[in-house]
C-alpha positions, -999 to +999 in steps of 0.1 A: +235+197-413+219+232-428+182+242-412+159+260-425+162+295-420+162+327-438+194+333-461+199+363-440+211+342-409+230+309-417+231+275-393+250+248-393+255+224-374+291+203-368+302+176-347+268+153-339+255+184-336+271+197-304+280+228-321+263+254-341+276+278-360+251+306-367+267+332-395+251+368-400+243+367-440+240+402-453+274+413-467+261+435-489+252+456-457+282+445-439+262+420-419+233+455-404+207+441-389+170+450-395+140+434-377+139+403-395+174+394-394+172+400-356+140+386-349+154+356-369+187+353-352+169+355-314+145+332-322+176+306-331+199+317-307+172+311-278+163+271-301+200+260-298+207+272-261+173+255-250+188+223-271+205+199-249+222+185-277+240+220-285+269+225-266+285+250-279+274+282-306+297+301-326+284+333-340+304+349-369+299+371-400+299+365-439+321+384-463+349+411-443+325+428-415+311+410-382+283+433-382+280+472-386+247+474-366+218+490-369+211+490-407+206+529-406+188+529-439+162+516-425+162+536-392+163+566-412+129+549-431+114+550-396+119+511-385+143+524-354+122+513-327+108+481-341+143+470-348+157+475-314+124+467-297+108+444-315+137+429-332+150+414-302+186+428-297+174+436-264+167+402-257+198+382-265+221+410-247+198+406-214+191+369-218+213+344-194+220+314-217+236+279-205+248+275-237+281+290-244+289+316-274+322+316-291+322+355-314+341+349-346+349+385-356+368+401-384+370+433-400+350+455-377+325+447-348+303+483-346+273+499-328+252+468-326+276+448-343+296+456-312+270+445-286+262+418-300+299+406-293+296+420-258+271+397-249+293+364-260+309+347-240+345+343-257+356+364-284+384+355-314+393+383-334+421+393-362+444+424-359+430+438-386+397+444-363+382+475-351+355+477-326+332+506-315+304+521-301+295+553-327+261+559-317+263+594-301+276+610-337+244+603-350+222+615-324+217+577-305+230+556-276+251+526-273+215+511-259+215+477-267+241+469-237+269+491-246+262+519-225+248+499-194+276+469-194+306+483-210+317+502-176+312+470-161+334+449-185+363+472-189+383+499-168+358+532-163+384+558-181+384+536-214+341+529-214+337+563-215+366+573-241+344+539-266+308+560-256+315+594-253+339+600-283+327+570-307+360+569-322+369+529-326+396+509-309+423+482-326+420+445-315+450+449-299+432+476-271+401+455-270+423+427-264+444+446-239+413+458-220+396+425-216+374+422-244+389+396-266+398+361-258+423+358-288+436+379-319+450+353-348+452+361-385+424+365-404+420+335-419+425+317-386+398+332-368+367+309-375+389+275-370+402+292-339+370+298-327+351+263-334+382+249-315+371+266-286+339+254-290+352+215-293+368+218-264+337+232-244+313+203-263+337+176-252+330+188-215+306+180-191+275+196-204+260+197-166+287+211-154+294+236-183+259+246-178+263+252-139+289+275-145+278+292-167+249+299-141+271+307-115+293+334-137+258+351-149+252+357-115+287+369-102+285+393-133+253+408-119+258+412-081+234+383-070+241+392-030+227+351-027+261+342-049+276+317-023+240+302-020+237+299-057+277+283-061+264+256-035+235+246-052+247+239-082+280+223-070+255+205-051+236+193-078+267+180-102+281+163-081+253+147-076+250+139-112+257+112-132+284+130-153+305+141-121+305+102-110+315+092-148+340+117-150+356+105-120+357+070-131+369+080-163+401+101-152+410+075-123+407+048-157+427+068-178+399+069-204+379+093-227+346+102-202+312+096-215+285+124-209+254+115-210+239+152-197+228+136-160 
């Protein structure tokens, strides 16, 4: 199922709907963002994580880029700061979802395009990929998350060699620094990455959801972390789901989630 949404950002929707696959849709610009597409693509992104029915969200590119960003035309028009501001970048790199996000990327993942990636949760890339953080060659910062998480993410030495030069790294270095889940070919990389998202859909969606609670706040200090870990083990095993999935491994059966 296709909804309605501007041809700039594509959804569809596969498997009963569990997982959505949202594809960036201006190849002509190698997948730059301006305000609409973002405002477009935050608005969805924020629908399908608040949709119980959406397990899983795979976020990719049309045509040979990911995304290069920024669309710089359009920054150089004078739209800078309603892009990044009002266009809500900001938003879906700072927003804690319970709904995990499987990047599809090939070709090249840059600027923007490169913290948009960041702020998945599993990345599946091709070899072929380069990945970077140009902003300070023309006169900007890695704002939108690159500068602030990127030192968090990966060894110091190699953050500050992606900022401070701008010069991009292979998939193979992303991939040997942490950033990449996986690196198949090219044409392998979108299957590869929706089979990543079946396998998350056809688990507990209570528990997925818990975890992904949980690793948001490991990933930003929360000094309350063993608190928060025993609430929500607390609360799914509690659940419905934990008591089915029980019954279903000790029966040797397929479990049946029904989210409670």
């Amino acid at each position: 199922m296709t909804h309605d949404t501007p041809l700039e950002l594509l959804v569809e929707t596969r498997a009963d709907g569990k997982i959505a696959i949202l594809t960036l849709n201006r190849p002509e610009k190698r997948n730059a963002f301006n305000a609409s597409l973002l405002a477009t693509f935050t608005e969805t992104m924020a629908r399908l994580d608040a949709d119980p029915t959406v397990r899983a969200i795979v976020l990719t590119g049309t045509g040979k880029v990911f995304c290069a960003g920024m669309d710089l035309a359009d920054f150089a028009g004078g739209d800078g700061e309603n892009i990044i501001f009002g266009g809500g970048i900001l938003d879906h790199v700072r927003r804690q979802r319970s709904t995990p996000v499987i990047a599809a990327v090939r070709g090249a993942a840059m600027a923007g395009g490169f913290e948009i990636m960041l702020a998945c949760d599993l990345v599946v890339t091709s070899k072929d990929t380069r990945f970077g953080l140009p902003e300070v060659g023309i006169g900007l910062i890695a704002g939108a998350g690159g500068v602030a998480h990127l030192p968090t993410r990966i060894p110091v030495a190699i953050a500050r060699e992606i900022l401070l030069t701008g010069a991009p790294i292979t998939a193979q270095r992303a991939y040997e620094a942490g950033l990449v889940n996986q690196i198949t070919p090219d044409e392998d990389v979108l299957p590869t990455a929706i089979a990543l998202a079946e396998k998350i859909a056809g688990n507990a969606p209570l528990a997925v959801a818990a975890t992904m609670r949980v690793i948001h706040n490991a990933i930003a200090g929360d000094t309350d972390l063993d608190q928060v870990n025993d609430d929500e083990l607390r609360g799914v095993m509690r659940s419905t789901d934990a008591k089915e999935g029980a019954l279903a491994f000790t029966k040797r059966r397929p479990p049946q989630w029904t989210g409670s």
